[in-house]
N, C-alpha and C positions, 0 to 999 in steps of 0.2 A: 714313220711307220715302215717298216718290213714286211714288204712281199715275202710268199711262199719259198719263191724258187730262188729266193735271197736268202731265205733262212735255211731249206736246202743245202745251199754253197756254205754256207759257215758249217752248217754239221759236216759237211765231208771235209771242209778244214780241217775241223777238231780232231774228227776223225785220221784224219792222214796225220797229222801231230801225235796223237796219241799212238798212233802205232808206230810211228818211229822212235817215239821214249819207251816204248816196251821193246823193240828191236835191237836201240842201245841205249841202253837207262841211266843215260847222265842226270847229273842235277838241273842243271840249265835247261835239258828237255825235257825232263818232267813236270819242269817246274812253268816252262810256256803251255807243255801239253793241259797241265791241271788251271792255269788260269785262264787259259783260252775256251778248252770245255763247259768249265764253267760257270762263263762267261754266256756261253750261247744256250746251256741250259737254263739260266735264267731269263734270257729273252724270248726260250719258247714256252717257258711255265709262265710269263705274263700273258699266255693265250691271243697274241697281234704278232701275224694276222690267225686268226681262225684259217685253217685247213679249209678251203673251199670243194674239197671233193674228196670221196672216201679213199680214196688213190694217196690223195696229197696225205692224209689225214694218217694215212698210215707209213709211208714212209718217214714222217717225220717219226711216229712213234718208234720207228726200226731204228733209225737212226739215234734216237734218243737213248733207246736201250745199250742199243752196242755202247754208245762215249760213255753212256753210265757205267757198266762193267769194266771197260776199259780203266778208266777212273779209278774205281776201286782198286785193280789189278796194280794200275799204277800208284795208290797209297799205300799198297801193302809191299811194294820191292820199293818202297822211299831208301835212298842207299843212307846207311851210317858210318860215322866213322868211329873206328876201334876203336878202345881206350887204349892208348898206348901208356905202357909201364917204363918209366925210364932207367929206372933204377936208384938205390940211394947213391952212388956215385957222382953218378949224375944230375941231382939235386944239388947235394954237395958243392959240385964245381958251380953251379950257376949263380949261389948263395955270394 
């Protein structure tokens, strides 16, 4: 079971993750920042432990919102790679 101020330290993990793949938006970063998130989003949607005090109860909620947003921000700049056109040439040659 996970204390509070365990659960705490993992959000401001995620948190510190997630703002360094928004700050430089590699794959590799995004990709620990999003499985790490939400990773600790699902340990505090299993409600263990309950927030013992309206204090606790709320910071995690603050907490929760930011990685969630953060999250999203982070799905929506998921980096693509072009389609590169090579040319018929260069099909050609590789035939």
């Amino acid at each position: 079971m996970t204390d509070v101020k365990t659960l705490k330290r993992y959000f401001e993990r995620a948190l510190a993750l997630a703002h360094a793949a928004v700050d430089e938006p590699t794959p590799d970063r995004i990709a620990d920042a999003v499985a790490v998130g939400e990773e600790v989003l699902t340990l505090a949607a299993r409600g263990r432990p309950a927030a013992s005090t309206l204090t606790d109860g709320h910071e995690l909620f603050a907490h929760a919102t930011r990685l969630r947003a953060l999250l999203t921000l982070l799905d929506e700049e998921q980096p693509t790679l072009p389609a590169i056109d090579y040319g018929a040439g260069v099909r050609a040659t590789m035939r």
